[in-house]
C-alpha positions as CSV (number, residue, x, y, z in Angstrom):
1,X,0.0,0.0,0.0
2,X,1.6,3.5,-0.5
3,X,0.5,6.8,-2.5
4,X,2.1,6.0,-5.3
5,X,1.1,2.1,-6.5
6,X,3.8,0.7,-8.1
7,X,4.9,-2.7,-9.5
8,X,2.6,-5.4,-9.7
9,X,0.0,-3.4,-7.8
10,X,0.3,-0.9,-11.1
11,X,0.2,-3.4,-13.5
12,X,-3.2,-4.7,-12.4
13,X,-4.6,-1.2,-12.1
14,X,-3.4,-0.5,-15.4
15,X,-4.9,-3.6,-16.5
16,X,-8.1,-3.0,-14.8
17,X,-8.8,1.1,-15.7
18,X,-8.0,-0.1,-19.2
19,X,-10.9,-2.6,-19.3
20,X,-13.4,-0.5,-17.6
21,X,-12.3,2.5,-19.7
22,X,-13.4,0.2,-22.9
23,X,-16.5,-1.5,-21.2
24,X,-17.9,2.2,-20.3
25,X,-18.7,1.1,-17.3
26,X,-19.1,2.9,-14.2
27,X,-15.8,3.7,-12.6
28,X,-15.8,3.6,-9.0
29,X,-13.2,4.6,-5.9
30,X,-14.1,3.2,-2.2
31,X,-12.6,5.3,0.8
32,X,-12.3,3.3,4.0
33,X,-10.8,3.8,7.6
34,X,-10.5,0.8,8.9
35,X,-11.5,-3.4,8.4
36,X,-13.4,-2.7,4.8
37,X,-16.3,-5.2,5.1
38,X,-18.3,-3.1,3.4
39,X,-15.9,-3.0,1.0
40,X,-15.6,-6.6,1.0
41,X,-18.9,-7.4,0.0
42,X,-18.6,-5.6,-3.0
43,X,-15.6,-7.1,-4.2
44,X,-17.2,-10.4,-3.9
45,X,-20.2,-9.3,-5.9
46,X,-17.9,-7.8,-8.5
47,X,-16.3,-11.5,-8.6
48,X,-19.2,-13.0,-9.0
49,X,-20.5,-10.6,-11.8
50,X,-23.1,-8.4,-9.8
51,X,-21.8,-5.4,-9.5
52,X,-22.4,-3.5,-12.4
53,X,-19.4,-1.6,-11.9
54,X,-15.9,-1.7,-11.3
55,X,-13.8,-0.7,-8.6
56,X,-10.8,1.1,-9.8
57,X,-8.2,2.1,-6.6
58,X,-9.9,2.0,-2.8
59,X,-8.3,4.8,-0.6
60,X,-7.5,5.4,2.9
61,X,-6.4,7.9,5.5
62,X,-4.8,5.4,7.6
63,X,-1.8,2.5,6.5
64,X,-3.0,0.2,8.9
65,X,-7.1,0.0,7.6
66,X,-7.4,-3.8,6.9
67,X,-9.4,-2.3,4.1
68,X,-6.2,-2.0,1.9
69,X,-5.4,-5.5,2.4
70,X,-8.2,-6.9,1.0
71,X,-8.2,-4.4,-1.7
72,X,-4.3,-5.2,-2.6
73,X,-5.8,-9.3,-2.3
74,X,-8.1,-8.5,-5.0
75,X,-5.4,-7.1,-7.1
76,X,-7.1,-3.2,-6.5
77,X,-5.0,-0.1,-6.4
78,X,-4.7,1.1,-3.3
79,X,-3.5,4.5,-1.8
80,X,-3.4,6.3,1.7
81,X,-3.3,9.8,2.5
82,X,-2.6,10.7,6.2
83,X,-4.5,13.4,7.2
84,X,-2.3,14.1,10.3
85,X,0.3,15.1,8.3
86,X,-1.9,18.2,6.7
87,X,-3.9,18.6,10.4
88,X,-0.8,19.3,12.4
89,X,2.0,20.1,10.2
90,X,2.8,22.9,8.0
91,X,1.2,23.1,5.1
92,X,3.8,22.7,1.9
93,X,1.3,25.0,-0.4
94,X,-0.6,28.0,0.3
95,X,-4.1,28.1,-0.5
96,X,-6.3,30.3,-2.6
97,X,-8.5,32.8,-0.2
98,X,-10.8,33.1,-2.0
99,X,-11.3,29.7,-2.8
100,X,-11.2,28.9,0.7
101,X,-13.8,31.5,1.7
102,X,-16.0,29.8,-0.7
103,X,-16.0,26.6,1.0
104,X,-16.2,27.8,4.3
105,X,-19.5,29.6,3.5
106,X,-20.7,26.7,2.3
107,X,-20.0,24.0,4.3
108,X,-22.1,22.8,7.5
109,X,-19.9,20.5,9.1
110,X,-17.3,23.0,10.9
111,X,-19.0,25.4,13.6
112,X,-16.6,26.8,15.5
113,X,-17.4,30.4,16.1
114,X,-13.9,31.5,16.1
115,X,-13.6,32.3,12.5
116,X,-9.4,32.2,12.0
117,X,-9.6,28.7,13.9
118,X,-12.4,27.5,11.2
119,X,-10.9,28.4,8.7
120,X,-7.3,27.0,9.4
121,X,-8.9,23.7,10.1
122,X,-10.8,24.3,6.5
123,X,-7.7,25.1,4.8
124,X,-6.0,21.9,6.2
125,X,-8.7,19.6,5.4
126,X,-8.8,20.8,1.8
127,X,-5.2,20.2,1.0
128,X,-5.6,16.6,2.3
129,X,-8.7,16.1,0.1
130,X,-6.5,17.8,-2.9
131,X,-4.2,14.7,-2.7
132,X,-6.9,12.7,-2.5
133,X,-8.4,14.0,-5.7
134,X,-5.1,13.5,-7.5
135,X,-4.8,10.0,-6.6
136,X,-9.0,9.8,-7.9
137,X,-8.5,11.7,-11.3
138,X,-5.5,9.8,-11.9
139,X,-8.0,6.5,-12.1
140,X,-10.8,8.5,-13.9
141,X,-13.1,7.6,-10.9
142,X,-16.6,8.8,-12.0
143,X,-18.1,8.0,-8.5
144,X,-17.2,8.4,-4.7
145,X,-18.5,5.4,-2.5
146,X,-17.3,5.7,1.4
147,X,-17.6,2.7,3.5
148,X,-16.5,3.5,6.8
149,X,-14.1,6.7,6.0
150,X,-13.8,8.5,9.0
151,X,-13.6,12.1,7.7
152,X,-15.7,15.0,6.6
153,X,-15.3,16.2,3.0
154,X,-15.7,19.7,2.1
155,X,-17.5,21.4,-0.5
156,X,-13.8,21.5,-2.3
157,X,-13.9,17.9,-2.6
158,X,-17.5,17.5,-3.3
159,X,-17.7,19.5,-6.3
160,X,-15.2,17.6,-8.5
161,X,-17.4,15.0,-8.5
162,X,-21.1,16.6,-9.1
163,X,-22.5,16.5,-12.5
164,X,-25.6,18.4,-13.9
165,X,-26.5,19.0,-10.0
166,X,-26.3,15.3,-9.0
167,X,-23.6,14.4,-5.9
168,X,-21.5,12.3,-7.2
169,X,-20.3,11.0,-3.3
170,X,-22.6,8.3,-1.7
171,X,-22.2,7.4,2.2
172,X,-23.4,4.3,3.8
173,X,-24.7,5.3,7.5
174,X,-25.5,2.5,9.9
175,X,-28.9,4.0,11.4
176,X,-32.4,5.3,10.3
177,X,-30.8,9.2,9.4
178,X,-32.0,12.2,10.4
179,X,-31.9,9.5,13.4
180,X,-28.5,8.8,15.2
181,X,-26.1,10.9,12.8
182,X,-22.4,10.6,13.5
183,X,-19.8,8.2,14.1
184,X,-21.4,5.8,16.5
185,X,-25.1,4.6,14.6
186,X,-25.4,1.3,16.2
187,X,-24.3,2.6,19.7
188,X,-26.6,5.0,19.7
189,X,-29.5,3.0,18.0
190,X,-29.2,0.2,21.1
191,X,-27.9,2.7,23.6
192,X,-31.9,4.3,23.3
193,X,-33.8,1.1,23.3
194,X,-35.4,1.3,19.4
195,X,-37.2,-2.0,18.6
196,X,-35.9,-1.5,15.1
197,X,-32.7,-0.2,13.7
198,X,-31.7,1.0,10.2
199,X,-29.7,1.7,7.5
200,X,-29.3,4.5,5.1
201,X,-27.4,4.9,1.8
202,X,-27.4,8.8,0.7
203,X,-25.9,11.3,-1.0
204,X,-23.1,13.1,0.6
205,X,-24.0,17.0,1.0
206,X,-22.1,20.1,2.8
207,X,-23.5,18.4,6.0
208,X,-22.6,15.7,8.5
209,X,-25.0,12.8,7.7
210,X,-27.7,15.3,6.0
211,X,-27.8,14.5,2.3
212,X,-30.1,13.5,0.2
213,X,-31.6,9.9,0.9
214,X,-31.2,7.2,-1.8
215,X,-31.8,4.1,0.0
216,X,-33.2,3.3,3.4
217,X,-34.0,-0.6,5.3
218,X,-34.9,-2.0,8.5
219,X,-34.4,-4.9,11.0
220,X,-35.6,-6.1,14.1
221,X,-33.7,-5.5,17.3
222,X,-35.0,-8.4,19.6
223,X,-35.1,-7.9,23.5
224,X,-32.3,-10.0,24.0
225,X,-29.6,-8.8,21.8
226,X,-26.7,-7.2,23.1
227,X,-25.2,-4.3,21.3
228,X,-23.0,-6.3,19.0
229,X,-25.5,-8.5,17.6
230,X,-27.6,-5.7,16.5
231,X,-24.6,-4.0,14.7
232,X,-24.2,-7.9,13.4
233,X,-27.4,-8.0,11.8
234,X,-26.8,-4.1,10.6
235,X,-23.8,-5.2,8.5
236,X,-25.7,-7.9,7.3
237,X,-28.2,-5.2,5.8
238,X,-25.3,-2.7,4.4
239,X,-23.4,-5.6,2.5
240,X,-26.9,-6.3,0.6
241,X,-27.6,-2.8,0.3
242,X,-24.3,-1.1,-1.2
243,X,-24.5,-3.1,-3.9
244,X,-27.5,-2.8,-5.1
245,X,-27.3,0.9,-4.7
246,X,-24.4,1.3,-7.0
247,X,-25.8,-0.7,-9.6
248,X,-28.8,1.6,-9.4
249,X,-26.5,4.5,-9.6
250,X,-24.4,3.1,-12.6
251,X,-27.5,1.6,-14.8
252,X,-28.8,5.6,-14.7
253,X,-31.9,4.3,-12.1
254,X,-31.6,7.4,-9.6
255,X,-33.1,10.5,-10.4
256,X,-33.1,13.5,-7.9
257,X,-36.3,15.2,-8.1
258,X,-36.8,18.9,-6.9
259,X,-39.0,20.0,-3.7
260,X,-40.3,23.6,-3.0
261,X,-38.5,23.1,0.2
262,X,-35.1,23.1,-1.3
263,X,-34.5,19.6,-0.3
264,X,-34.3,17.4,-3.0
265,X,-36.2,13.5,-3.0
266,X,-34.1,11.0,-4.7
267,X,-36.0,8.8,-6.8
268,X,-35.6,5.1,-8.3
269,X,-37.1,4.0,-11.5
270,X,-36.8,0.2,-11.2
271,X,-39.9,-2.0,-11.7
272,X,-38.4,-4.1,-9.0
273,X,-37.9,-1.3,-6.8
274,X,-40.6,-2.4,-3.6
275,X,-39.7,-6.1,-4.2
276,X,-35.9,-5.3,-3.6
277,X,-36.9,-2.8,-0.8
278,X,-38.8,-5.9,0.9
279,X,-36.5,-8.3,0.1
280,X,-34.0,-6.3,2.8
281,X,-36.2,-6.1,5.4
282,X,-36.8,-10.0,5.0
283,X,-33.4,-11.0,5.1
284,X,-32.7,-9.5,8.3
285,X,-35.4,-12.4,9.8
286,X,-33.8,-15.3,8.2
287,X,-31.9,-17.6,11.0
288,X,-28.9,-18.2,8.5
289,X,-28.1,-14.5,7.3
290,X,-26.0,-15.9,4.2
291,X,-28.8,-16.9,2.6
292,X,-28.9,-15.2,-1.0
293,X,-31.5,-12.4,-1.3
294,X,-33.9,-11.1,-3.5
295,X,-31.6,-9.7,-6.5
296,X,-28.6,-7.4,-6.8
C-alpha cells in the first residue's frame, strides 16, 4: 500500500482502468478507515458478476485500515493519504483565499465560532482532500463510494465530483438518518432502546449525515440482543444494500427530483424497486443471514 502504487500493484490497475475505460462502465473509488467489510462485500459481488461496476483504486487515511489488504488481495490499487500530516504540520502549499472563503460559506460540518480557527482547520482539510483527488483523477473515478471513511469532506472535494446538479459522493450510515447521525449509529440506536434499527445509503451534502436519501432498510432489534449483535445484523443489511445501490446508480436508475423546500427527493425507477426494498427487510429475519437475497 503506498500513495504512489507501483509494480505489480500498477500493473493490475493499469490492466483493470483499461478494461473499464473500454467497457464504459461505471468507474468507481471506495474510501475506508478501517477493516473494509463493506468493502468486501462488493468485491465479492464484483467477482461474482453483480456489480455493475468496477472498482478502480480504494483509498485510505490510515496505512494500517485492513481495508487496503483486502483491496491489494483483490489485485485493486490502493493509496493512503494521512491526514495528520496536513492537520498538524505545515502546510507545503498556500491556498487560494478566496477559494477557501468559498467553501467555508458553504459548508455545515465546521461550527466553530472562532472564525481564523475554522478556517485554518478548512484550509488543512482541503489540502488533504486535494491529494486525494489526484490519486481519484489519476483512475478516472466517476463515483465516490465511502464505507467506513472517518472524515468529513468539504464542498472543495465535493464538487469535483457533481455533475448536472447530481452528488457524485454516496455514504453508507449505519442507522435510520435524520436519526443517530455521527460516528457511533449502532451505539446510539441500542444505547436508546429502538425496537428496530436501520440503514441509510445517501448522497453526501455540505452536512454531516444530511444528504439527500437514496436508500433506506430496516431490522428487528430483539429484547435479547446485546449491542454487538444488533450491529451484526446491521452489517448484514449494508453488505446487501451497497450493492445494489451502486448498480442503481451506474445503470442511470436514480433521479433526484426537486422539492419547493429546497430539499431534493431521490428517486428510483426500477420496476423491481418495492420487491428489492422488501427483500432487505426479510433477510434481516432469516436464522442463517447468508442466505442469497432477493436480487442485486
Amino acid at each position: 500500500m503506498s500513495s504512489n502504487p507501483q509494480g505489480h500493484e500498477e500493473s493490475v490497475g493499469t490492466a483493470r482502468s483499461a478494461a473499464s475505460e473500454t467497457s464504459g462502465r461505471l468507474r468507481i473509488a471506495v474510501l475506508v478507515s478501517g477493516g473494509g467489510t463493506n468493502l468486501q462485500a462488493l468485491i465479492d459481488r464484483a467477482e461474482k458478476g453483480k456489480l455493475d461496476a468496477d472498482i478502480v483504486c480504494v483509498g485510505s487515511d490510515r496505512a494500517s485500515a485492513y481495508g487496503l489488504v483486502r483491496a491489494q488481495r483483490a489485485g485493486i490499487p490502493t493509496f493512503v493519504v494521512s491526514y495528520e500530516k496536513y492537520l498538524k504540520g505545515p502546510l507545503d502549499e498556500p491556498v487560494d483565499e478566496a477559494l477557501l472563503g468559498s467553501v467555508d460559506a458553504r459548508q455545515r460540518i465546521l461550527a466553530d465560532a472562532d472564525a481564523e480557527v475554522r478556517r485554518d482547520r478548512i484550509r488543512r482539510l482541503m489540502a488533504a482532500e486535494k491529494e486525494i483527488l489526484a490519486h481519484l483523477e489519476a483512475y478516472g473515478v466517476e463515483l465516490v463510494c465511502l464505507a467506513g471513511f472517518m472524515r468529513l469532506l468539504t464542498p472543495f472535494f465535493l464538487s469535483r465530483f457533481r455533475k448536472n446538479d447530481r452528488p457524485g459522493v454516496v455514504n453508507i450510515h449505519p442507522a435510520l438518518l435524520p436519526a443517530f447521525p455521527g460516528r457511533h449509529g449502532y451505539r446510539d440506536t441500542y444505547r436508546y432502546g429502538c425496537k428496530w434499527g436501520g440503514i441509510t445509503i445517501h448522497f453526501v451534502d455540505e452536512g454531516e449525515d444530511t444528504g439527500p436519501v437514496i436508500a433506506q432498510a430496516v431490522y428487528p432489534i430483539w429484547d435479547e440482543d446485546t449491542c454487538d449483535e444488533v450491529q451484526q445484523r446491521g452489517l448484514h443489511l449494508e453488505h446487501i444494500m451497497y450493492a445494489q445501490v451502486i448498480n442503481w446508480i451506474a445503470r442511470d436508475r436514480v433521479r433526484l427530483v426537486p422539492r419547493s423546500d429546497g430539499r431534493p427527493r431521490v428517486c428510483i425507477e426500477d420496476p423491481l424497486y418495492r420487491e428489492v426494498v422488501g427483500s432487505w427487510v426479510e433477510a434481516t429475519f432469516r436464522p442463517d443471514p447468508l442466505v442469497e437475497h432477493r436480487r442485486t
